[in-house]
C-alpha positions in Angstrom: 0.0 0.0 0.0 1.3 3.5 -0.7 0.3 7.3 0.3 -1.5 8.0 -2.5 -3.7 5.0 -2.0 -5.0 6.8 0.5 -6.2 9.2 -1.5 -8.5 7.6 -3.3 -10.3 5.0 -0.7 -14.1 4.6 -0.4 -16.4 3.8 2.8 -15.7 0.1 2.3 -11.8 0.2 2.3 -12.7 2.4 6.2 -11.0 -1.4 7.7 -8.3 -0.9 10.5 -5.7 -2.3 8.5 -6.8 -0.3 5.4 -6.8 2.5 7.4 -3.3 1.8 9.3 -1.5 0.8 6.4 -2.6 4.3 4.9 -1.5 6.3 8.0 1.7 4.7 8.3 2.4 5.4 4.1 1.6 8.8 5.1 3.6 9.1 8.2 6.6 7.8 6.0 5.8 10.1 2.8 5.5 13.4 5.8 9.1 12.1 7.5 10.5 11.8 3.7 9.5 15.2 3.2 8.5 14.6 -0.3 6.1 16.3 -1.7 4.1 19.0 0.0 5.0 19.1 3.4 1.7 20.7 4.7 -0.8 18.9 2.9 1.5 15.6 3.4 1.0 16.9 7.6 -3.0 17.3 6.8 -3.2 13.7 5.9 -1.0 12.3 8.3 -2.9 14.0 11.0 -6.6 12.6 9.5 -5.9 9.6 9.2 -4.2 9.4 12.8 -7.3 10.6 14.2 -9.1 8.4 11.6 -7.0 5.2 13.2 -7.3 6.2 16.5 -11.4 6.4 16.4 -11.8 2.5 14.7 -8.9 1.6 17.5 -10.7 2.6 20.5 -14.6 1.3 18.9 -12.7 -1.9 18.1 -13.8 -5.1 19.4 -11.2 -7.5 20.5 -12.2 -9.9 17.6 -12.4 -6.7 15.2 -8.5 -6.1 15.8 -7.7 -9.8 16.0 -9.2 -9.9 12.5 -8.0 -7.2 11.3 -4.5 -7.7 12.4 -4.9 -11.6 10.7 -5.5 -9.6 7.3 -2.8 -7.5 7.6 -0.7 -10.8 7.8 -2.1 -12.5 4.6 -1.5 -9.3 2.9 2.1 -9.3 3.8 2.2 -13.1 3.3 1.1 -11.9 -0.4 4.1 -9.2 -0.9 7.3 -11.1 -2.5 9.5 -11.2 1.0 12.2 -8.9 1.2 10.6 -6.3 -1.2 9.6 -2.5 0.1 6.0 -3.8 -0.1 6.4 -6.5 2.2 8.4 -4.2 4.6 5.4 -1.8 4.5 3.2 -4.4 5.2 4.6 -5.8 7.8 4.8 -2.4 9.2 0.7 -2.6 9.9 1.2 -6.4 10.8 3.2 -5.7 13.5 1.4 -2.4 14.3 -2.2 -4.0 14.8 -0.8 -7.3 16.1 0.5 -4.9 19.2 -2.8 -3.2 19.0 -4.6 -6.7 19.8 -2.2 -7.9 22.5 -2.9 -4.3 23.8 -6.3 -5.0 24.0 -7.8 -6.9 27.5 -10.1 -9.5 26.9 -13.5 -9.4 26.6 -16.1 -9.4 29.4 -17.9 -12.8 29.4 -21.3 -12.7 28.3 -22.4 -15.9 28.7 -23.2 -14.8 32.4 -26.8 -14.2 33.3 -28.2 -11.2 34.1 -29.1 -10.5 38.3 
């Protein structure tokens, strides 16, 4: 995934890992200080907050899932390549995101 994928997403590409991979192009693309820094600082910030929103309204299983297809789409990059660096990148990323997480509150308990 690069920075200017980002650009063009729709409502259904709004997944975590979608949305990490795309913060982290843009973080790299801001830190490169290609192109225009200030707009390349806009986006950076968005999708931050963008990240941070579906993080925190995440279910455990939503970033377990999540973090499982960031791993096939870095098992789909040739290994080695800047792709499959990248990817890995949001592997990693969401796989700490997960372990962050606590587990969920059983609900198989009955209501007093």
């Amino acid at each position: 995934m690069d920075a200017t994928q980002g650009e063009t997403r729709t409502a259904a590409d709004d997944s975590i890992e979608v949305v990490a991979g795309a913060w982290l192009a843009a973080e790299q693309l801001l830190s490169a200080g290609s192109g225009n820094p200030e707009q390349s600082e806009i986006n950076a910030r968005a999708l931050s907050e963008r990240y941070d929103d579906l993080i925190r309204t995440a279910s455990r299983e939503d970033l377990r899932l999540a973090w499982e297809a960031a791993r096939k789409l870095q098992a789909d990059q040739e290994m080695g390549s800047e792709a499959w660096a990248n990817a890995r990148r949001v592997s990693e990323l969401l796989r700490d995101e997960y372990q962050a997480a606590g587990p969920e509150p059983a609900t198989d308990e009955p209501a007093d």
